[in-house]
Backbone of each chain as ProteinMPNN parsed JSONL, in Angstrom:
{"seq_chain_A": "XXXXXXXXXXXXXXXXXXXXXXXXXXXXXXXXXXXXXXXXXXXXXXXXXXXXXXXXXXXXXXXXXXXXXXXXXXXXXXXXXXXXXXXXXXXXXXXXXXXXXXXXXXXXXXXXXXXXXXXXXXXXXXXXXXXXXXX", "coords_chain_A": {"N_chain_A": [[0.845, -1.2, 0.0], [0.677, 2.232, -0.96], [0.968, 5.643, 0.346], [-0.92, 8.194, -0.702], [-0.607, 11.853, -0.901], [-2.581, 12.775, -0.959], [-3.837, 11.579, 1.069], [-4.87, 11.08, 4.69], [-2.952, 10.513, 6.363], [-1.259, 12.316, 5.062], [-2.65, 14.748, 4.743], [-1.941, 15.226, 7.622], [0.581, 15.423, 7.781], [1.007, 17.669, 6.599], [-0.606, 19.426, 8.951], [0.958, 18.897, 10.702], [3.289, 20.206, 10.454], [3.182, 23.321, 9.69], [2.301, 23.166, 12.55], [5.127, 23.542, 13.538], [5.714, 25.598, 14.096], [5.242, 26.403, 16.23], [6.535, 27.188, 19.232], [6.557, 25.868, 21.484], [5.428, 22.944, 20.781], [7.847, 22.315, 19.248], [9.943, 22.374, 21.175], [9.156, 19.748, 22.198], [9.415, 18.069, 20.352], [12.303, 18.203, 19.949], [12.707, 17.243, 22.844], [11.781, 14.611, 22.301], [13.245, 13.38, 21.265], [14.091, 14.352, 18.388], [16.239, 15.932, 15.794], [17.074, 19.049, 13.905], [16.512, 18.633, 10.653], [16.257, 16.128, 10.242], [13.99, 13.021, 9.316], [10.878, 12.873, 8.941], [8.181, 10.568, 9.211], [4.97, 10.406, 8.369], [2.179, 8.417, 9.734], [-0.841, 5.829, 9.006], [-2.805, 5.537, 11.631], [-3.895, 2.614, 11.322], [-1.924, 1.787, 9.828], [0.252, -0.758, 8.368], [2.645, -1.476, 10.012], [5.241, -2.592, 9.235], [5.116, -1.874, 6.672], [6.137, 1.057, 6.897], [7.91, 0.981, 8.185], [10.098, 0.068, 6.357], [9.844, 2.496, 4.575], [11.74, 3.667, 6.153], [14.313, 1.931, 5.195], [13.902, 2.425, 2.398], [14.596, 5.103, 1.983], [16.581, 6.602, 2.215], [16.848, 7.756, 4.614], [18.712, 8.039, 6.847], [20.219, 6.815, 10.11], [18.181, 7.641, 11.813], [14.871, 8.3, 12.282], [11.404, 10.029, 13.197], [8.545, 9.233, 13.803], [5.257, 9.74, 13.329], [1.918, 10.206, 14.23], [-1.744, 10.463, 14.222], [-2.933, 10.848, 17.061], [-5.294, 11.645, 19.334], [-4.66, 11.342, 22.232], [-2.837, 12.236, 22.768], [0.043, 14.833, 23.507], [-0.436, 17.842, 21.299], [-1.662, 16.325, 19.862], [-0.503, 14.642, 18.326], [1.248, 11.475, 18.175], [4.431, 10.23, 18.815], [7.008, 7.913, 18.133], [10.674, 7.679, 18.089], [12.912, 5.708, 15.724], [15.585, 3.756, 15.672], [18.845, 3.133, 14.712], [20.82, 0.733, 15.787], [24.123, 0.246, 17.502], [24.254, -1.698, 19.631], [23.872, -3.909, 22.596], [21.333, -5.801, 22.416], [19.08, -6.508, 25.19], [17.039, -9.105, 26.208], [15.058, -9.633, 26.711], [13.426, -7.644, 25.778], [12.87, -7.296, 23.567], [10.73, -6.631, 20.667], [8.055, -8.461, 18.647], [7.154, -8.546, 15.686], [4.036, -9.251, 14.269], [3.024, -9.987, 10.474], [1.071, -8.361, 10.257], [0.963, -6.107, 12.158], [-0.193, -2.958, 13.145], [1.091, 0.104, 12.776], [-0.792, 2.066, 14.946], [-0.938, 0.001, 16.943], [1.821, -0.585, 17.539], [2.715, 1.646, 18.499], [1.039, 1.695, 20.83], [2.42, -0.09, 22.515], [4.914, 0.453, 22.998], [6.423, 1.372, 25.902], [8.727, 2.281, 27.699], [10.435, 1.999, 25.966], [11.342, -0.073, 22.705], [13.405, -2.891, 21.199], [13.411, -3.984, 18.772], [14.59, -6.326, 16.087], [14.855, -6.366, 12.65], [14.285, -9.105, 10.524], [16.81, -11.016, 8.918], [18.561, -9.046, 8.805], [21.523, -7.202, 10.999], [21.917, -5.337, 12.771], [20.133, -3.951, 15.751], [17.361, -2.488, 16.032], [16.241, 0.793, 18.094], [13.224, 1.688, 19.258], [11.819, 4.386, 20.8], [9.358, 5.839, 22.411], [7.487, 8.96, 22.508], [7.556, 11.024, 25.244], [5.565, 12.748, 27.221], [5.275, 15.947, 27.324], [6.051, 17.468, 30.973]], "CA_chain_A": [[0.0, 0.0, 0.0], [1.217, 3.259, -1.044], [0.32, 6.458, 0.783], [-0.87, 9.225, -1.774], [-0.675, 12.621, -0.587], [-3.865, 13.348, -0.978], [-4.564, 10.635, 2.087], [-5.065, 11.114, 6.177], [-1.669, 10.745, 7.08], [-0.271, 13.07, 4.351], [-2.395, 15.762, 5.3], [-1.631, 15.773, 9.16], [1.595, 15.978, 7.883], [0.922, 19.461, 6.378], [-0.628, 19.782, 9.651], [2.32, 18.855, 11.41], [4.647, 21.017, 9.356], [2.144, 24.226, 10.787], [3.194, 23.257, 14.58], [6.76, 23.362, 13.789], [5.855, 27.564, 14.587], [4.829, 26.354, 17.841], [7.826, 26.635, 20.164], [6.687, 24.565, 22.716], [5.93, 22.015, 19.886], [9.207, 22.176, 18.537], [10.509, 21.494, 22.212], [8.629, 18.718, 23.032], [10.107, 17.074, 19.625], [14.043, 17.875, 20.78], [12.608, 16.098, 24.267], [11.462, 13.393, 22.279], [14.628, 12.753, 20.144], [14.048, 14.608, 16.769], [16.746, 17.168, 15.476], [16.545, 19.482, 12.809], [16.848, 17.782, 9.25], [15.667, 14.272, 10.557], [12.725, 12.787, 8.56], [9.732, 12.605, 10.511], [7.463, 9.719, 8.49], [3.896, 10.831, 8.855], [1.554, 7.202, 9.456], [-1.861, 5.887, 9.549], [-3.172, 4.371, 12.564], [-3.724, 1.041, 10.898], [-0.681, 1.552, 8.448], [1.142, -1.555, 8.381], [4.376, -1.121, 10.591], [6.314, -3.167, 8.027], [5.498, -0.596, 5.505], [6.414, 2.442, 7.608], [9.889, 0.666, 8.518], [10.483, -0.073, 4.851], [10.176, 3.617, 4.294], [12.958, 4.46, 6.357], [14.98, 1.561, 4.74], [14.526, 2.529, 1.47], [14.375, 6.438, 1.121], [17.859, 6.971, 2.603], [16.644, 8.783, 5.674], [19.637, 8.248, 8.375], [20.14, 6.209, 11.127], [17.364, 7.681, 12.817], [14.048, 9.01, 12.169], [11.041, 9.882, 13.675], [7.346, 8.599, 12.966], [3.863, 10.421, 13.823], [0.616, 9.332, 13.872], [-2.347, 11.117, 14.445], [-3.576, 10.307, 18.384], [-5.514, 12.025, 20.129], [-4.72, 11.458, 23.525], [-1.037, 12.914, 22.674], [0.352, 15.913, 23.313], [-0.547, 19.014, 20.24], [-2.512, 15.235, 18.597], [0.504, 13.601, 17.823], [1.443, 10.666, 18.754], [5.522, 10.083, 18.143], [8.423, 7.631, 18.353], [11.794, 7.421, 17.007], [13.318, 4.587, 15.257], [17.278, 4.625, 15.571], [19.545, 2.337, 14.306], [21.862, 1.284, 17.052], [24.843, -0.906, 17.541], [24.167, -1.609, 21.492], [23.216, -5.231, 22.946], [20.087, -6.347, 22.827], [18.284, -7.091, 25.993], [16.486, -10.155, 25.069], [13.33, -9.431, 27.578], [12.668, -6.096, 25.399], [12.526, -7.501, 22.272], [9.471, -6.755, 20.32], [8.092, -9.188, 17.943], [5.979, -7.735, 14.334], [3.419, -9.696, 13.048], [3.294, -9.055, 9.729], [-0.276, -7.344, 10.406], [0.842, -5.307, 12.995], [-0.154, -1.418, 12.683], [1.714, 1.718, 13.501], [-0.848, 2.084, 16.271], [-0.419, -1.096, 17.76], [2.87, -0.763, 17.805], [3.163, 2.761, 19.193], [0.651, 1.828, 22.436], [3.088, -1.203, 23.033], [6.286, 1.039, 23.193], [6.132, 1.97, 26.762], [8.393, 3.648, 26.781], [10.924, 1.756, 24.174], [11.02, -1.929, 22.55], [13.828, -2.92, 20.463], [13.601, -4.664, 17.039], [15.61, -6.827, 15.15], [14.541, -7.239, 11.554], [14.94, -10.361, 10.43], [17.522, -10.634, 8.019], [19.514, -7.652, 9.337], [22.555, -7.331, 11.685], [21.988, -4.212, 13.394], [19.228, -4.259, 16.0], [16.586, -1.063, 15.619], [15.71, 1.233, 18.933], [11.802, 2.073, 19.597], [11.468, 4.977, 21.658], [7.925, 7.09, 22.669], [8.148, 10.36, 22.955], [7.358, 10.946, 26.392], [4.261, 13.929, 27.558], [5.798, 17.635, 28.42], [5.839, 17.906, 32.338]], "C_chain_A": [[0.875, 1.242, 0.0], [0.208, 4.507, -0.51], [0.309, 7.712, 0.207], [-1.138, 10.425, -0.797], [-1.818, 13.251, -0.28], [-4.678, 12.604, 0.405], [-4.527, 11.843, 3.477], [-3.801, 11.661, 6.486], [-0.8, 12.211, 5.952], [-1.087, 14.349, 4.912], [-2.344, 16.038, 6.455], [-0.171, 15.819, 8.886], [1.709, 16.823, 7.76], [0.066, 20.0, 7.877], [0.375, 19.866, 10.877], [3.429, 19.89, 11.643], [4.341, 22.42, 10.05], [2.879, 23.931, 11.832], [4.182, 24.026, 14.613], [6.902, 25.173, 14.136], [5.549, 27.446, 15.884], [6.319, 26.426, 18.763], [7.899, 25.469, 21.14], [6.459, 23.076, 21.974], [7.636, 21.441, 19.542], [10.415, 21.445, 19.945], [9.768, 20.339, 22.586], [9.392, 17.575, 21.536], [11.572, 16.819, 19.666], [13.746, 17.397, 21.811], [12.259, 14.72, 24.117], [12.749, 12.532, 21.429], [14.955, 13.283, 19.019], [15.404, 15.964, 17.098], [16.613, 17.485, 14.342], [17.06, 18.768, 11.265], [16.298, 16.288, 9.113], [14.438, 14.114, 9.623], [12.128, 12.464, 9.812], [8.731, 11.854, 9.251], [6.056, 9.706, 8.843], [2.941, 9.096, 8.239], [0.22, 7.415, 9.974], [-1.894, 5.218, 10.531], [-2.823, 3.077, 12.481], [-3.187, 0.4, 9.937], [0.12, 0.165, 9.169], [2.699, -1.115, 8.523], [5.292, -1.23, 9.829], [6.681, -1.885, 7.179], [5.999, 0.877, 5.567], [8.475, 2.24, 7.75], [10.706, 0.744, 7.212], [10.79, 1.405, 4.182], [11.3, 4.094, 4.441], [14.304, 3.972, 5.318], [15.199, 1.981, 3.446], [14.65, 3.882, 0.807], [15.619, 7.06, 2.088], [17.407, 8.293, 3.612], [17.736, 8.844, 6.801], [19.228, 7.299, 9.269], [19.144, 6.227, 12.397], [15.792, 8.879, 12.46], [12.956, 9.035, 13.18], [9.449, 9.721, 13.276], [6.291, 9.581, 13.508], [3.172, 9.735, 13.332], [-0.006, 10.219, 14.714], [-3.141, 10.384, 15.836], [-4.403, 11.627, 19.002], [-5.46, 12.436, 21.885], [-3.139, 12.05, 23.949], [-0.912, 14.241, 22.722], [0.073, 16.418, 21.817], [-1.451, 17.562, 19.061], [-1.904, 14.813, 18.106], [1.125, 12.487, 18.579], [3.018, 10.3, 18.09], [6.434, 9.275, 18.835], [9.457, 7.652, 17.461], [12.092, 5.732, 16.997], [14.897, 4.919, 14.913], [17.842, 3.147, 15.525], [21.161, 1.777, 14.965], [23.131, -0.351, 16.842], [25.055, -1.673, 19.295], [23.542, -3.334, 21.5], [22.019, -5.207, 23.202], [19.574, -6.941, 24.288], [16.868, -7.774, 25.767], [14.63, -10.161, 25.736], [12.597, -8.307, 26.715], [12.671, -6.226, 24.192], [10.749, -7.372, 21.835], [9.339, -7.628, 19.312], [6.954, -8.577, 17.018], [5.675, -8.573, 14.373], [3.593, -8.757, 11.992], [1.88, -8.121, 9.189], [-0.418, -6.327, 11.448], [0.912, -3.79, 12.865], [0.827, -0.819, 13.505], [1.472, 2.057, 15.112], [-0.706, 1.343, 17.043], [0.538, -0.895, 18.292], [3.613, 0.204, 18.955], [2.384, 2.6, 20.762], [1.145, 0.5, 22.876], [4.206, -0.621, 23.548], [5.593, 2.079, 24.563], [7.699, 1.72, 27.658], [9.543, 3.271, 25.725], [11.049, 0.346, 24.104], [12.345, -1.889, 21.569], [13.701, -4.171, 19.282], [14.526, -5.16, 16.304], [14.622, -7.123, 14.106], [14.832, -8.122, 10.719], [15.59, -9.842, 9.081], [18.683, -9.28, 7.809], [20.061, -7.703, 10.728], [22.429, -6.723, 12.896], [20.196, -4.373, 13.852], [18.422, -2.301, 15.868], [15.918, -0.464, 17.268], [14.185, 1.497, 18.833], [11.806, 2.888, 20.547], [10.408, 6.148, 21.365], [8.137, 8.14, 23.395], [7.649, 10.462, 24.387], [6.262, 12.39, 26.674], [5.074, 14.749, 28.183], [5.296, 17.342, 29.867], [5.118, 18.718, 32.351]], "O_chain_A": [[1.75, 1.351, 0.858], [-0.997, 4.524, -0.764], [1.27, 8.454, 0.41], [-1.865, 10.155, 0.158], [-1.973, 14.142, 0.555], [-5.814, 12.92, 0.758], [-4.266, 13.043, 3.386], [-3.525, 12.823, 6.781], [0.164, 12.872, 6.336], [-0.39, 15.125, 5.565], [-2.689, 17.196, 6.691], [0.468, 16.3, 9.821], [2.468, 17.393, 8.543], [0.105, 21.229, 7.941], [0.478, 20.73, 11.748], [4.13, 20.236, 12.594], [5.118, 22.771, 10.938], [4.004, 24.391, 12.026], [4.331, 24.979, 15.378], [7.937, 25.803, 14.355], [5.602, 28.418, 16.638], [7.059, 25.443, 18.767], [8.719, 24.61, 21.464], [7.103, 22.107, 22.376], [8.232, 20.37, 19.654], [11.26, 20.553, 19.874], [10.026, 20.059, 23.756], [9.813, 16.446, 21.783], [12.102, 15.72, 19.507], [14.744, 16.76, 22.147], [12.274, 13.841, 24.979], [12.94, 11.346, 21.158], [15.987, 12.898, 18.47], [15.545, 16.663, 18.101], [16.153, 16.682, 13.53], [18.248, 18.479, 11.123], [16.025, 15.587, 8.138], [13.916, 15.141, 9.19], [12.435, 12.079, 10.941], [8.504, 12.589, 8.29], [5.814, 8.905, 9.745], [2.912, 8.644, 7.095], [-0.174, 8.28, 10.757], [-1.139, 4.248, 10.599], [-1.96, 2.45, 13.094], [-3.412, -0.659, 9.352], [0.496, 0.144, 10.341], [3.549, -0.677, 7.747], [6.123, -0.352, 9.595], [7.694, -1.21, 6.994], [6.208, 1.654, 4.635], [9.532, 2.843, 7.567], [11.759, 1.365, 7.065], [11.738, 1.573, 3.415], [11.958, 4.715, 3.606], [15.088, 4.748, 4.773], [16.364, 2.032, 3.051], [14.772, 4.048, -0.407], [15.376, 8.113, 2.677], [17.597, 9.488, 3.387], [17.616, 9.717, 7.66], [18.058, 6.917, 9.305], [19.08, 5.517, 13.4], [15.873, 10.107, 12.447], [13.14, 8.275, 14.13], [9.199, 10.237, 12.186], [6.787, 10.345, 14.337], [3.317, 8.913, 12.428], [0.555, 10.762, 15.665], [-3.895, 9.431, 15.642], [-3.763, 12.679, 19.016], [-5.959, 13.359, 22.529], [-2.563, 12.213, 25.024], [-1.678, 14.923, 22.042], [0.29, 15.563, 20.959], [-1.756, 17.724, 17.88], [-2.366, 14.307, 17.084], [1.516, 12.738, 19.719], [3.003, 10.066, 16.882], [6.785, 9.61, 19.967], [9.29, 7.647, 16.241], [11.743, 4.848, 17.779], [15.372, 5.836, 14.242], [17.388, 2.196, 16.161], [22.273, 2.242, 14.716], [22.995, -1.45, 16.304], [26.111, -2.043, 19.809], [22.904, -3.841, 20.578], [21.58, -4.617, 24.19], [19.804, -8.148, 24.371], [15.859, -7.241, 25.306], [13.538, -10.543, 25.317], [11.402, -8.055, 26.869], [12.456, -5.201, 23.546], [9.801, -7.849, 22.458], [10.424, -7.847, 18.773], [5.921, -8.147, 17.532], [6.581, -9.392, 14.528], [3.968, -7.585, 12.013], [1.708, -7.465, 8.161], [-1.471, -5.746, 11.708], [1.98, -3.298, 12.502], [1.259, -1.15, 14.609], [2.256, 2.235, 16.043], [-0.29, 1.78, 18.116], [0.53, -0.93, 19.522], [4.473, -0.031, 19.803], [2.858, 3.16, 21.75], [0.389, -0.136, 23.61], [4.614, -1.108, 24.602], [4.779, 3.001, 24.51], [7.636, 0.725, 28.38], [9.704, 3.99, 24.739], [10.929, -0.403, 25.074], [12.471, -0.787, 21.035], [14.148, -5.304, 19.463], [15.356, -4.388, 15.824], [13.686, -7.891, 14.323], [15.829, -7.878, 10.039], [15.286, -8.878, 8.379], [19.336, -8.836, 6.865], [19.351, -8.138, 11.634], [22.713, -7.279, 13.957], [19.269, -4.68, 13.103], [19.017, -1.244, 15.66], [15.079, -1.225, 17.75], [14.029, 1.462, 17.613], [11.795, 2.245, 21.597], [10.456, 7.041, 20.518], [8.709, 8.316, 24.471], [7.123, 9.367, 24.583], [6.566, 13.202, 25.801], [5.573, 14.54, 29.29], [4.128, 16.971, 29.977], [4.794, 19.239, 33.417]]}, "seq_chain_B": "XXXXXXXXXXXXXXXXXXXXXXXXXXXXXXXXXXXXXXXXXXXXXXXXXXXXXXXXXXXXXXXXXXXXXXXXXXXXXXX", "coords_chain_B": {"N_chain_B": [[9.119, 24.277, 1.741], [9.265, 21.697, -0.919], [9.862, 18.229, -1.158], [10.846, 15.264, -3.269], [10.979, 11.62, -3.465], [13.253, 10.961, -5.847], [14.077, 8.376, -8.538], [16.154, 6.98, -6.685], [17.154, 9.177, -5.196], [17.169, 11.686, -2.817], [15.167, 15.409, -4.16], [14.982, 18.672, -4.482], [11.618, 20.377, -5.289], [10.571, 22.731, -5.516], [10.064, 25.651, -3.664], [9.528, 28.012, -0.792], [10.414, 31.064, 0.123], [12.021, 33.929, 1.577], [13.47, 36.62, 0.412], [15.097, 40.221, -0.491], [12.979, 41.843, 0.369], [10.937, 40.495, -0.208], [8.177, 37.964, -0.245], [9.016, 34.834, -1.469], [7.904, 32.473, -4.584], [9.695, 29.988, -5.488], [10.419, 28.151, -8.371], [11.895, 24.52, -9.357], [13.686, 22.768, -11.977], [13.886, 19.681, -13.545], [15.616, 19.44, -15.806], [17.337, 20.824, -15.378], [19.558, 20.636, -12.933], [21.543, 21.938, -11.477], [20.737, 24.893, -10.85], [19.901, 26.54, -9.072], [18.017, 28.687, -8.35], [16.084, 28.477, -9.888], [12.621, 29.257, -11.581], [11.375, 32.154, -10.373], [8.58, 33.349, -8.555], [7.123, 36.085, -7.28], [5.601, 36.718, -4.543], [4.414, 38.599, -2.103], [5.021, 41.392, -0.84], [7.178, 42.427, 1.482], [6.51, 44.605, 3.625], [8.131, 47.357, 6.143], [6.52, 48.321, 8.37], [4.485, 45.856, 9.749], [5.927, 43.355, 9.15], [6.502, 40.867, 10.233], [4.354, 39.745, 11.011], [3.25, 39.339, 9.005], [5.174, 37.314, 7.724], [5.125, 35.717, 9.309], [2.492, 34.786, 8.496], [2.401, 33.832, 5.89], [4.22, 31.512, 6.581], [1.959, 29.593, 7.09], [0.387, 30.536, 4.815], [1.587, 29.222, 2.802], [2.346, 26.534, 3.49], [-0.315, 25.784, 2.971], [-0.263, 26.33, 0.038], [1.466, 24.725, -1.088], [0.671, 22.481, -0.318], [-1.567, 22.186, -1.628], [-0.947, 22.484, -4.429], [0.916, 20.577, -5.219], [1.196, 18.532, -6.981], [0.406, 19.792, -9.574], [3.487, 21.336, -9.463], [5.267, 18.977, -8.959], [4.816, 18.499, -11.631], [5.21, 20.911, -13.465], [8.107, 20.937, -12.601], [9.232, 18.569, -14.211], [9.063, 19.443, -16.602]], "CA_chain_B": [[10.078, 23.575, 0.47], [8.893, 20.23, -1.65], [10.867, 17.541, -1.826], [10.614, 14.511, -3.543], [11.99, 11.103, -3.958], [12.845, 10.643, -7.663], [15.215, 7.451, -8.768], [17.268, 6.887, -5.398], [17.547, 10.486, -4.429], [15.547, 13.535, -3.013], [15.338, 15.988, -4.727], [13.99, 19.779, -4.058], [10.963, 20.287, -6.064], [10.026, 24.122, -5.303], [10.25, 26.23, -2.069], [8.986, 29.45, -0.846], [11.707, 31.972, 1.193], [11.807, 35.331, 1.7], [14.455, 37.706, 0.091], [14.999, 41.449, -0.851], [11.966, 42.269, 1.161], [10.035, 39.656, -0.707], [8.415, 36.457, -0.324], [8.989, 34.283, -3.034], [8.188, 31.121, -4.746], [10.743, 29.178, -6.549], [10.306, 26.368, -8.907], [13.047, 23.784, -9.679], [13.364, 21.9, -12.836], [14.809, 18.517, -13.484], [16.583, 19.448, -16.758], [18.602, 22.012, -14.827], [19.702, 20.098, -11.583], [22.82, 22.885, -10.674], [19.8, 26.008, -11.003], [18.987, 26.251, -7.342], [17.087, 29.276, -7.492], [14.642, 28.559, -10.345], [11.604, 30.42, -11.801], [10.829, 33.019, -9.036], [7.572, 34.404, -8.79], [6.943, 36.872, -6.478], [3.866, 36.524, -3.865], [4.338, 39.607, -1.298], [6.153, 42.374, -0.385], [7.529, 42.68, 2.583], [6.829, 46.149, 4.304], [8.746, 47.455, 7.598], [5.572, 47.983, 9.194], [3.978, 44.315, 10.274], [6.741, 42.397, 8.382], [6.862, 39.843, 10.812], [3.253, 39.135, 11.212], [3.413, 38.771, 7.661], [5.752, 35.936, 7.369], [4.618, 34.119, 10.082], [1.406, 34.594, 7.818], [2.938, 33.052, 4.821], [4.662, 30.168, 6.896], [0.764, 29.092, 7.26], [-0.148, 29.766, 3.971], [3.023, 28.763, 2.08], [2.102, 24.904, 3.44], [-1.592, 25.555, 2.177], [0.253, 26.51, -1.352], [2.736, 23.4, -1.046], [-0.42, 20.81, -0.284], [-2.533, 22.623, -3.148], [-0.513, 22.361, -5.707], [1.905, 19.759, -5.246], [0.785, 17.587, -7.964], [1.493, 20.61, -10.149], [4.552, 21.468, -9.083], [6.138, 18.269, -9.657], [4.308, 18.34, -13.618], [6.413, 22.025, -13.606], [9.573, 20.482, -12.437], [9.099, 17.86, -15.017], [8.813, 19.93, -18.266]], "C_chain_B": [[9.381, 22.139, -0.136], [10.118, 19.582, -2.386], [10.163, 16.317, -2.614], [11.876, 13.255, -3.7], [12.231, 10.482, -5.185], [14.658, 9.568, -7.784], [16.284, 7.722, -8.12], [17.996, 7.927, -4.498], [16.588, 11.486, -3.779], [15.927, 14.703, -3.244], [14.327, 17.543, -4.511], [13.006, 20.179, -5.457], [10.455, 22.267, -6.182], [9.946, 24.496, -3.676], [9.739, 27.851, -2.17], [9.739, 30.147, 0.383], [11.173, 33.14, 0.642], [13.415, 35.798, 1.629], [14.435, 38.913, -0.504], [13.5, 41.904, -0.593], [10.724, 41.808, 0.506], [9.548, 38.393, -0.295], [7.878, 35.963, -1.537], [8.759, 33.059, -3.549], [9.079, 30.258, -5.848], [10.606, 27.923, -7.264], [11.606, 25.655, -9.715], [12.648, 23.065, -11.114], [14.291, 20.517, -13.05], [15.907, 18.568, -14.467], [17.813, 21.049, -16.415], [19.05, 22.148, -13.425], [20.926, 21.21, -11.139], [22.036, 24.139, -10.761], [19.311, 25.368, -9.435], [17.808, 27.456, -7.067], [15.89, 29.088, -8.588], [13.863, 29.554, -11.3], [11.267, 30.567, -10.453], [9.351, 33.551, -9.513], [6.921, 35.039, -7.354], [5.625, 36.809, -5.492], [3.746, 37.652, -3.341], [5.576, 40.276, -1.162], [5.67, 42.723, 0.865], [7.434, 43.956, 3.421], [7.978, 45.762, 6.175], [7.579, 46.902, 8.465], [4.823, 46.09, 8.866], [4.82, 43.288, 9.145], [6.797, 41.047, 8.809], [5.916, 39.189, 11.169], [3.115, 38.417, 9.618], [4.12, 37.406, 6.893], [5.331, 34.889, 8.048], [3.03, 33.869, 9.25], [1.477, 33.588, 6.763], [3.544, 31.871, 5.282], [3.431, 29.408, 6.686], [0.667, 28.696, 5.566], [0.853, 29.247, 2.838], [2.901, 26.879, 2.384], [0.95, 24.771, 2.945], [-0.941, 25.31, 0.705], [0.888, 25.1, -1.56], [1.322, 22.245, -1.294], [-1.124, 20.909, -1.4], [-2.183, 21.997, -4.303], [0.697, 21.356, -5.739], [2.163, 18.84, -6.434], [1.611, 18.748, -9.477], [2.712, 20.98, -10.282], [6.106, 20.385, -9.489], [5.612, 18.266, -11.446], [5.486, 19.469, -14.032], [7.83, 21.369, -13.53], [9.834, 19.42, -13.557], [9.553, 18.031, -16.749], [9.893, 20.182, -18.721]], "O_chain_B": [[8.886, 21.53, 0.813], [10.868, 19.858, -3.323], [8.932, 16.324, -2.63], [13.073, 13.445, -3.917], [11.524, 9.559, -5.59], [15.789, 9.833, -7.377], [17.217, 8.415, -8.527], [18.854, 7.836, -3.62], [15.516, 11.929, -4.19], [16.916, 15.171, -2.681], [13.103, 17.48, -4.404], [13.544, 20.281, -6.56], [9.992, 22.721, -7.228], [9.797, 23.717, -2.734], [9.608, 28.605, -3.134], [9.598, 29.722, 1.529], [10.353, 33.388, -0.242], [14.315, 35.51, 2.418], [13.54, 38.88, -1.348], [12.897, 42.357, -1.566], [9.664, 42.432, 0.55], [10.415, 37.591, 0.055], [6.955, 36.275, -2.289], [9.47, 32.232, -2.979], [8.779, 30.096, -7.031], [10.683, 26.809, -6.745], [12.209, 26.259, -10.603], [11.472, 22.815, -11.378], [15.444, 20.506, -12.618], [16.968, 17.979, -14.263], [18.599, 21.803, -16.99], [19.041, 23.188, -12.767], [21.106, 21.034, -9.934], [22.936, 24.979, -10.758], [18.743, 24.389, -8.95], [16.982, 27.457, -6.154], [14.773, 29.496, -8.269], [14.424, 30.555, -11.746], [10.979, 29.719, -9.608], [9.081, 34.048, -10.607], [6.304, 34.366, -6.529], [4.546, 36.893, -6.079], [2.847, 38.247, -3.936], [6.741, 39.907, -1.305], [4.582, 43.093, 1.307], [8.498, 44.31, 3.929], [8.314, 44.801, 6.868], [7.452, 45.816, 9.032], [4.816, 45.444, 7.819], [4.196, 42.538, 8.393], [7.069, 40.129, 8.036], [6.137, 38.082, 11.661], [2.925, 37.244, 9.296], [3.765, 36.75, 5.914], [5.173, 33.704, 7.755], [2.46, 32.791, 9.417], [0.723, 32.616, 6.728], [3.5, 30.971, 4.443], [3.652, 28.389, 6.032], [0.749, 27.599, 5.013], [0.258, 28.812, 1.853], [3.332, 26.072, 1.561], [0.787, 23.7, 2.359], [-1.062, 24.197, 0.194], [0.47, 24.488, -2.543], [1.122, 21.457, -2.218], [-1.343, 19.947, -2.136], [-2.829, 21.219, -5.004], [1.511, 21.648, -6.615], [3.295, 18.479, -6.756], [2.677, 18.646, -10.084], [3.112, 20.953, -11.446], [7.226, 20.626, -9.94], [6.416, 17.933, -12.317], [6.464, 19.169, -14.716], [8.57, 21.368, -14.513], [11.026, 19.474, -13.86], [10.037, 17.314, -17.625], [10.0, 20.554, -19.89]]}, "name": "protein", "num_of_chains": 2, "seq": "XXXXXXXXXXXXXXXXXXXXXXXXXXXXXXXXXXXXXXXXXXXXXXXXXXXXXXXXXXXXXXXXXXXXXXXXXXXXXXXXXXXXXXXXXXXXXXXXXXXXXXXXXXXXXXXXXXXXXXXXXXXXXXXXXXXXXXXXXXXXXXXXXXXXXXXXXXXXXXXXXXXXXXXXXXXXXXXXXXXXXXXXXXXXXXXXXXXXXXXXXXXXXXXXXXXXXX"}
């Protein structure tokens, strides 16, 4: 499934994009991990995780991006983790496991507050961390 | 700014900045990848007075313009 611009998630990204005049927005995304230039991968709810991860893999975004999804119960209605590409040991209790039907949101109200990922067939294991709610 | 990703790269598709007390929109084309600034076409002029309400005006609608016409934009960059 490809996500045409004209969808959900594309335009809360142009709503997204808007915030970024918010200051206190803008800090709550340096508290969640993002710096400036990073891709931020705007998803649906019940976007297939796979296909969100695949994004990063194949549109040469960096070792670390960060995802949104439209929540409600999130700070400014975003709901955000990063995905970072780490060379650190796995702790084998915090492994998360995809189906390969598992959504975005699924995934994001599992990460409490990070899970790490190995995708199969790859070396390097993948961080999960949720942005955490302004104090 | 509009990017896109076109055969294994991304690539800037058009952007809208503010220079010489203008804000401006720029369109990129593909058959002239070292042309960074484009066709310009002019949207506003910048006065002293409320200059700064003004841009933060255009940050707003400068992403309306971007979502509008995006489709366009890449057809322009295209030609």
């Amino acid at each position: 499934m490809s996500v045409g611009i004209n969808s959900r998630p594309a335009a809360a990204g142009f709503a997204l994009a808007k915030l970024l005049r918010n200051a206190e927005f803008r800090a709550y995304l340096t508290r969640s991990g993002w710096a400036g230039g990073q891709h931020i991968i705007m998803a649906g709810d019940g976007e297939p995780f796979i296909e969100v991860f695949a994004k990063m893999l194949l549109h040469d975004t960096g070792p670390r991006v960060m995802v949104a999804l439209e929540d409600e119960d999130s700070p400014f209605g975003f709901g955000l983790f990063t995905m970072t590409v780490t060379d650190e040991t796995v702790p084998t209790d915090d492994v998360l496991t995809v189906a390969p039907s598992a959504s975005v949101g699924m995934i994001f109200s599992y990460l409490r507050p990070r899970k790490w990922y190995v995708p199969h067939n790859m070396s390097r294991p993948f961080l999960l961390e949720r942005a955490e709610a302004p104090a | 700014m509009q990017m896109a990703w076109m055969s294994g790269s991304w690539v800037q598709i058009c952007r809208i900045d503010t220079e010489h007390n203008m804000v401006h929109r720029h369109q990129l084309r593909q058959d002239k990848p070292d042309d960074d600034v484009g066709m310009v076409t002019d949207l506003e002029f910048i006065s002293q007075a409320g200059g700064t309400d003004l841009i933060g005006r255009w940050y707003d609608e400068g992403i309306d313009l971007m979502q509008a016409e995006w489709e366009e934009s890449i057809r322009r960059w295209k030609q």
